[in-house]
C-alpha positions, 0 to 999 in steps of 0.5 A: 373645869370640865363640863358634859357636852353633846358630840354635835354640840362640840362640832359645832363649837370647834368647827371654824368653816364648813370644811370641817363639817364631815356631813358635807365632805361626805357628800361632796364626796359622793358626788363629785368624781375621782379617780385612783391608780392601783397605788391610791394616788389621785389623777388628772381627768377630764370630768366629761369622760364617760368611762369607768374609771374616767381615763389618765389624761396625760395629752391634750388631745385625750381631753374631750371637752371637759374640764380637768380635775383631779381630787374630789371636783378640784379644777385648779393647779394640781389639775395639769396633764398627767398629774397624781397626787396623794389622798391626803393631798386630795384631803387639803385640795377638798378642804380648801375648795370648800373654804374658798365656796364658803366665802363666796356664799357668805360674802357674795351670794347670801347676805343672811348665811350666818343666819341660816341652820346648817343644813341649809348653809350645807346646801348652800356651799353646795350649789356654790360648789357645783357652780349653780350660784350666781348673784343674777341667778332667780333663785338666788334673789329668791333666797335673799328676799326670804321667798324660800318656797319661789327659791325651790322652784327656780332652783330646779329651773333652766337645768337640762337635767332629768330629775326623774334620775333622782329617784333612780338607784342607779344615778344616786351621787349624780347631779340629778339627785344632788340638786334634788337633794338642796331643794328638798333643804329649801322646802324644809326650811321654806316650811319651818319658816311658814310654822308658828313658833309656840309662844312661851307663858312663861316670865321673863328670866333673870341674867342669873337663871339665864345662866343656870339654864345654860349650864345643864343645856349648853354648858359651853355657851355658859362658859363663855359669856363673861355676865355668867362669870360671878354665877360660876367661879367658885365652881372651876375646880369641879369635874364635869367630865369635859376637859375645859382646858383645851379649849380655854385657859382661864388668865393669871395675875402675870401672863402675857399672850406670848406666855399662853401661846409658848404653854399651849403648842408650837401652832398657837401664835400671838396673833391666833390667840387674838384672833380667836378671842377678837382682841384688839390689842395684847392686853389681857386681864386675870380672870379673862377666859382665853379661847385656845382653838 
């Protein structure tokens, strides 16, 4: 079955953390230091070094009182003296750091994340990233109890920061502008919250219109809720212009987990597949839709 979805509609169904979301790399990226050699390589450097491009730290008597870092803000084991690594390396330190972040946010810091739009569990990982996210922290509590407004104003609070800087083109990418940046995410949401959401006059819609609207507005979401099943199989065959199958397979009278994992790449194991689909067991039954990534 192949079915038309949006570019972003498609990110955010493939997308398993944060770490695969490019608009926060990017700005991850712009923010946080890091240094080449004239061959690309990634170094060591002390992320207190005030100079352009911050120097090759090789000795612990260059380190002047920061911490070492090396990739995009990474603090961890590749961080030794006199250390370089490749770009892709610095790629997978990025993506790991943003992971870890992610599940500090979520099971630590912010009881409602998975609640909250993507913008704002952007900023959130953000904050997690910068190391400006504590349990005890005021703006912390503000955003656990829904006070988003009290949660922008805190936020800024207790930094020796100027945050006038923010507006000057010469400090864009700095900490100034990046802090700015999560509280203007705060009031956007504090704001979208405050908005009154038109109510709908319109009746109560039955399971099956339920399902055709998803199919023209999310035709994804409609593949994948089994009530909207019967509405849809007489109509796997046709062409939507969205390869269904590599995302999905769709299970036959005789195959097995093993059988789907062996037939869909060298990376998809048994226990990936139910993970994926949340299955308890291997048991799986003809006509069940398997997700495959």
């Amino acid at each position: 079955m192949k079915i038309i979805i949006t570019e972003n509609q498609y990110k955010t169904l493939i997308m398993e953390s944060m770490s695969d979301d490019s608009e926060l790399r990017n700005s991850i990226k712009s923010f946080e230091s890091t240094v080449v050699d004239s061959t690309g390589k990634h170094y060591v450097f002390d992320d207190k070094d005030s100079k352009k491009p911050k120097t090759f730290v090789t000795s612990p008597k260059q380190k002047a009182g920061g911490k070492l870092t090396i990739g995009w803000g990474h603090t961890g084991d590749q961080a030794k003296l006199g250390n370089k690594i490749s770009n892709a390396k610095a790629e997978q330190l990025l993506t790991n750091d943003i992971k870890e972040k992610e599940n500090i946010a979520k099971t630590i810091l912010f009881s409602k994340y998975d609640q909250y739009p993507l913008y704002i569990q952007r900023a959130l990982v953000n904050t997690v990233f910068r190391g400006e996210a504590k349990t005890s922290y005021e703006w912390v509590k503000a955003v656990n109890s829904g006070n988003w407004d009290l949660a922008a104003k805190k936020y800024l609070e207790g930094w020796d920061i100027d945050f006038s800087q923010a507006k000057d083109p010469r400090y864009k990418g700095g900490v100034a502008d990046r802090m700015v940046r999560n509280q203007e995410a705060f009031l956007k949401y504090a704001k979208e919250l405050k908005t009154p959401s038109k109510k709908s006059n319109k009746p109560t819609e039955t399971e099956k219109q339920m399902c055709l609207r998803l199919a023209k507005k999310a035709p994804i979401e409609a593949a994948r809720r089994p009530e909207c099943d019967k509405y849809f199989k007489s109509n796997y065959h046709m062409d939507y212009g969205y390869d269904f199958s590599k995302d999905f397979y769709i299970v036959k009278s005789g195959d097995t987990l093993s059988g789907i994992a062996i037939k869909h790449g060298k990376n998809l194991t048994v226990d990936k597949l139910k993970k994926l689909n949340n299955l308890k067991s291997d048991t799986i039954r003809p006509g069940q839709k398997i997700k495959l990534r």
